[in-house]
C-alpha positions, -999 to 999 in steps of 0.1 A, spaced: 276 -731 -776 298 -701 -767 298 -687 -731 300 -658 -722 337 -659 -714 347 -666 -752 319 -641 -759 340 -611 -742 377 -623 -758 364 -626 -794 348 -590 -791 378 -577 -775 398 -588 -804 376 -578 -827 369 -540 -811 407 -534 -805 424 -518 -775 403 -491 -775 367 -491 -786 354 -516 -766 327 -490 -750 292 -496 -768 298 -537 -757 302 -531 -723 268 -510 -715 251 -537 -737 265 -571 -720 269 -552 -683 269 -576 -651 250 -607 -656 240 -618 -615 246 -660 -624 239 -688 -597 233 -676 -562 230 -707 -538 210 -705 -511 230 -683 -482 233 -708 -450 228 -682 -423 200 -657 -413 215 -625 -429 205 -598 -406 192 -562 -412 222 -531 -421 250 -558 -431 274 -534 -449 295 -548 -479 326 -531 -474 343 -541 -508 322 -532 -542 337 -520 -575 320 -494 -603 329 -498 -635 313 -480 -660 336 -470 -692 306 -463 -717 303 -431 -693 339 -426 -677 365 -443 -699 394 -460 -685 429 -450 -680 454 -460 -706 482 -468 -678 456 -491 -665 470 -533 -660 437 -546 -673 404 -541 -692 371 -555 -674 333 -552 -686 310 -530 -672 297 -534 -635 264 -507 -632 250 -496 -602 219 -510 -613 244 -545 -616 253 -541 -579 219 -533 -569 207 -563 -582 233 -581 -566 230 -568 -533 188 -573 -534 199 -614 -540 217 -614 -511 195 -589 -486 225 -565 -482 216 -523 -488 249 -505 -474 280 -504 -495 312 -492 -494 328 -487 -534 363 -487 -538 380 -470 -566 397 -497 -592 430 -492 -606 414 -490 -640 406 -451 -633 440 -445 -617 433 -411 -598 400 -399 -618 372 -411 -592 343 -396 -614 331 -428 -619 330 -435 -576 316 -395 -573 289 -406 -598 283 -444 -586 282 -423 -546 256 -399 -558 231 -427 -576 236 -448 -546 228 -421 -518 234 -422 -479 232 -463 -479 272 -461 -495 302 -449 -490 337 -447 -512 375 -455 -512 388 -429 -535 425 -435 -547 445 -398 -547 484 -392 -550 505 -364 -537 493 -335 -563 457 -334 -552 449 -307 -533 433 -303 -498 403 -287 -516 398 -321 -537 401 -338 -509 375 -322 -491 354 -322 -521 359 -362 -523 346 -361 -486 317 -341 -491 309 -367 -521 307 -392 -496 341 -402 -497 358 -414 -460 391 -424 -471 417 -433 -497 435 -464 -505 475 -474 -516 469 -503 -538 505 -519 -541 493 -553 -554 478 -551 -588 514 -538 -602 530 -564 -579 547 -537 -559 565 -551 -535 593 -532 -525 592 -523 -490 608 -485 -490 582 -475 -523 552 -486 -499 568 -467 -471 567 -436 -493 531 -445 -505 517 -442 -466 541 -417 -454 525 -394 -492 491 -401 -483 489 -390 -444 505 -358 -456 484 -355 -481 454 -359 -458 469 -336 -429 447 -348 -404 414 -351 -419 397 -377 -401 397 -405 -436 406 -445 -437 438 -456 -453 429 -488 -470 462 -510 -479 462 -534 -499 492 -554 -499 511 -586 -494 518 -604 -455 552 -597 -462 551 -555 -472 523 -556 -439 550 -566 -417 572 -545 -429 550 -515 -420 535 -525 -392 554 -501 -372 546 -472 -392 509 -482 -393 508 -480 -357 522 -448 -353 505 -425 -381 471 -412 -369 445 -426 -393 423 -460 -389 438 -484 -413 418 -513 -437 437 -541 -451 421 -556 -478 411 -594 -490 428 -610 -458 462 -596 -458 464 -619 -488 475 -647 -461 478 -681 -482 449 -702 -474 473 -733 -477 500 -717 -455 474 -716 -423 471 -691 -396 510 -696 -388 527 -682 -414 548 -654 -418 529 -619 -407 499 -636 -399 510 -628 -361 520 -592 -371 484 -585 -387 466 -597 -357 487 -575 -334 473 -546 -353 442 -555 -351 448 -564 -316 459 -525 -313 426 -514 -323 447 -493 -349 438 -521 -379 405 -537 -393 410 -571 -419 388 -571 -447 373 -607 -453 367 -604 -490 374 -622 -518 378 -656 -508 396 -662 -542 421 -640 -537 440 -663 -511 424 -700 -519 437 -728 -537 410 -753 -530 380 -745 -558 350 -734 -556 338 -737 -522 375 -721 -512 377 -741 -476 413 -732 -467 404 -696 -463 383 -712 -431 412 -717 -411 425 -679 -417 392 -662 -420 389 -677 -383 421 -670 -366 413 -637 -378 379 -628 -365 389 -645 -330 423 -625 -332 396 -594 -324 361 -598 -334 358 -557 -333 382 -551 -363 376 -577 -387 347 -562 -416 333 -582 -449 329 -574 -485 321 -591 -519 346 -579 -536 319 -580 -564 320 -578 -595 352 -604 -591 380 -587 -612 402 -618 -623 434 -608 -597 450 -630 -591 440 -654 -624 451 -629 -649 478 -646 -672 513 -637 -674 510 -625 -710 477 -608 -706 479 -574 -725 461 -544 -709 437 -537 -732 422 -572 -734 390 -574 -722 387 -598 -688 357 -616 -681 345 -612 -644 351 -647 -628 318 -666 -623 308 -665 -587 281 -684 -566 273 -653 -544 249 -672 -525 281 -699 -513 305 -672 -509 281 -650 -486 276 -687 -468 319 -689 -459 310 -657 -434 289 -684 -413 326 -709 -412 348 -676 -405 326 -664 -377 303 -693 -368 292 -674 -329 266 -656 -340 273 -626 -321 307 -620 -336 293 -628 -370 270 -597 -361 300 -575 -358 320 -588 -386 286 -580 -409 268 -548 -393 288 -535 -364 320 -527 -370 313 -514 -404 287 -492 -394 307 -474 -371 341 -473 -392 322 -464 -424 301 -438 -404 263 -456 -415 238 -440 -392 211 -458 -376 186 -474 -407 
């Protein structure tokens, strides 16, 4: 029998590099396996880390590094009702570059339970800006990791671009980028004036443990009160498949480093990061990698197993960052 994997490569050969549009809307988002979650999920959790992607309505950009399936609003949804979760944050994908019609679109559908990561660069005007704020928009992210950018004076120029692009409106910067490029700015993050994210961990190895190199560094931001973490993704730093158990170690140091800055996410619909191969062109399509949501909701109880701080990491600290009012 063919799965769905093989399903998505054979059609993407057979549709080309570019018409690939009418597939997506039909096949969409399928939900899969969803264990059941081994904690009391409690009321307003936020998932700080979604993705959009709808091309049948807003087509990609041809610079982009790779070619996913659809992931609908009415995907997430669905998703989010398995798990009990309401309040989301979207975050622009690479895939649309700059153009966040798609996150304006996926904001507007979604209504006061969500919030959005838009991605700008230095031509965008304070007017779009404030027009991506007034879209529910609360802040903008330097993504240095999908192009494997990790030259230390290009991300300095990223950040230093984006606060003077945002000349003091009150937005997130969301970075996400390697332990080593975090340490490298950490100075620089401490000094400019808006509330920084670091997504999927820091990207700390889970086989390196909580002692290698920047894991100190990241903590001291948080420490600061000047940095949250992101725990999202579990994949993204793991070697051990599927339950991922060396992102235990990490996820913990890092929610006892400062239980007030440390926030979840999904990272739904599971782009395939860091599995993409070497010779992957652009325009193939990419299967979603096939998650048990139910067992990678349940890792939240091993990063933050006191109850209390598991509260914050879920509800608290989001709601306040993200600016969710009461429910």
């Amino acid at each position: 029998m063919v799965n769905r994997r093989q399903m998505l490569v054979a059609t993407g050969a057979a549709l080309g590099a570019t018409s690939l549009m009418g597939f997506q809307k039909v096949m969409g988002k399928e939900l899969g396996h969803v264990s059941p979650i081994g904690f009391k999920v409690p009321a307003n959790v936020v998932d700080s880390h979604c993705h959009i992607f709808n091309p049948d309505r807003f087509p990609y950009s041809p610079k982009r590094r790779y070619t996913p399936p659809a992931a609908t609003v009415e995907d997430l949804r669905r998703f989010h009702a398995a798990i009990h979760v309401r309040r989301v944050v979207c975050v622009q994908p690479s895939v649309y570059g700059t153009d966040n019609a798609c996150l304006v679109d996926a904001l507007k559908q979604l209504g006061p339970d969500a919030r959005g990561i838009a991605v700008i660069d230095k031509s965008f005007s304070g007017q779009q800006i404030d027009d991506l704020a007034g879209a529910g928009v609360v802040g903008v992210r330097i993504n240095l990791e999908v192009g494997k950018d990790r030259n230390f004076n290009s991300a300095i120029t990223r950040l230093e671009e984006t606060v003077q692009s945002l000349d003091g409106r009150r937005f997130i910067i969301q970075i996400y980028a390697a332990l080593p490029i975090i340490d490298e700015l950490a100075r620089r993050i401490q000094v400019q004036p808006h509330p920084v994210v670091i997504d999927h961990f820091g990207l700390a190895k889970g086989a390196d443990g909580p002692e290698q190199f920047g894991m100190s560094s990241m903590t001291g931001l948080m420490q600061s009160r000047k940095v949250f973490v992101k725990l999202s993704g579990p994949y993204q730093i793991s070697m051990l498949k599927p339950g991922y158990a060396d992102t235990v170690a990490i996820g913990r140091t890092l929610v006892e480093g400062d239980p007030g800055q440390v926030i979840w996410g999904s990272d739904w619909p599971h782009t395939g990061g860091s599995e993409r191969p070497a010779n992957a062109k652009p325009t193939d399509i990419e299967a979603f990698r096939d998650e048990d949501e139910g067992r990678n909701f349940t890792l939240v109880k091993h990063w933050a197993p006191d109850a209390g701080n598991r509260h914050k990491l879920l509800v608290d600290n989001a709601t306040k960052l993200f600016g969710f009012g009461p429910a």
